[in-house]
Residue, then its C-alpha position, 0 to 999 in steps of 0.5 A: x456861818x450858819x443862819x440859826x448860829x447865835x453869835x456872842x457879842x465881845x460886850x457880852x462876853x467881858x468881866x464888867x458884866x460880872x462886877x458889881x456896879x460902883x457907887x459914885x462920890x463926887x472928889x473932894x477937894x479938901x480930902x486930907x490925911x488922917x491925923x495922927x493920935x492925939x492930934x485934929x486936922x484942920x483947914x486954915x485959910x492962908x489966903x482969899x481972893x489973891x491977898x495972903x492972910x497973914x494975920x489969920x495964918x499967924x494967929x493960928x500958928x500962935x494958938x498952938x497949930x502947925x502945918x502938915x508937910x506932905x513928906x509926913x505921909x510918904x504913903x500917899x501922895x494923893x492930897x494936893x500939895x502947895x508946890x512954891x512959895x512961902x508955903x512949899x511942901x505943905x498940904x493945901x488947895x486953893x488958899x486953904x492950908x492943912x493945920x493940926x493941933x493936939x486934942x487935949x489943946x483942942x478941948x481946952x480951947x473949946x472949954x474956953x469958948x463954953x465958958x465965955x459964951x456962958x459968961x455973956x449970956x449971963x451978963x445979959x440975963x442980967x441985964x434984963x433982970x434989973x429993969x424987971x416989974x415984979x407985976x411982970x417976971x421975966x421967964x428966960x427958957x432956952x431952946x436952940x436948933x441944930x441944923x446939920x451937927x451932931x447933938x450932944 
């Protein structure tokens, strides 16, 4: 070999030099499968610090959810699986099970909530207004803050 030769290192000489760089994500641990149409996925908690939360499971059942098996999705077997018990063969990580319900009963259910959201506020401006002075009006302006959603 002679002095003035360069040698080529391997490192120089492999494909990651020419691939673009990857942006990392941290893994999720709630990544879940999409829907189907007209269907929203949901997170239910089945159980916490050991104890299995019937009643909150039941509930959910009763208001119109169901669980998502992992044989649905023969596609992908990534998402993390409930592998005995009660629950085996459902998607769901760390006491918390995979639910869908349909859209239009999602919606519904959400109206639901406005209106009785509205009802009690009312109710209390109600309240308020009967023991008002007429030396002193009450003025009701409403204002919220929305702190990591979307404003609609």
């Amino acid at each position: 070999m002679k002095k003035n030769e360069k040698i080529t290192s391997r490192a120089a000489t492999t494909r990651t030099k020419t691939e673009r760089p990857k942006e990392y994500k941290p893994p999720s641990s709630l990544d879940a499968p999409a829907p189907p149409d007209g269907f929203r996925h949901r997170w239910i908690r089945a159980e916490s610090q050991g104890f299995i939360d019937g009643k909150n499971i039941y509930g959910r059942l009763r208001s119109g959810y169901e669980l998502v098996r992992a044989d649905e999705y023969d596609d992908d077997d990534s998402y993390p699986i409930v592998m005995d018990g009660k629950y085996a063969g459902v998607i769901g990580v760390g006491g918390l099970l995979l639910a869908r319900i349909p859209e239009e009963l999602a919606q519904s259910r959400i109206d639901y909530q406005k209106r009785q959201t509205e009802g009690q506020d009312e109710a209390v401006e109600n309240d308020l207004l009967k023991d008002q002075d007429k030396r002193m009006p009450m003025k009701f302006e409403r204002s919220s803050k929305n702190f990591g959603g979307t404003k609609k």
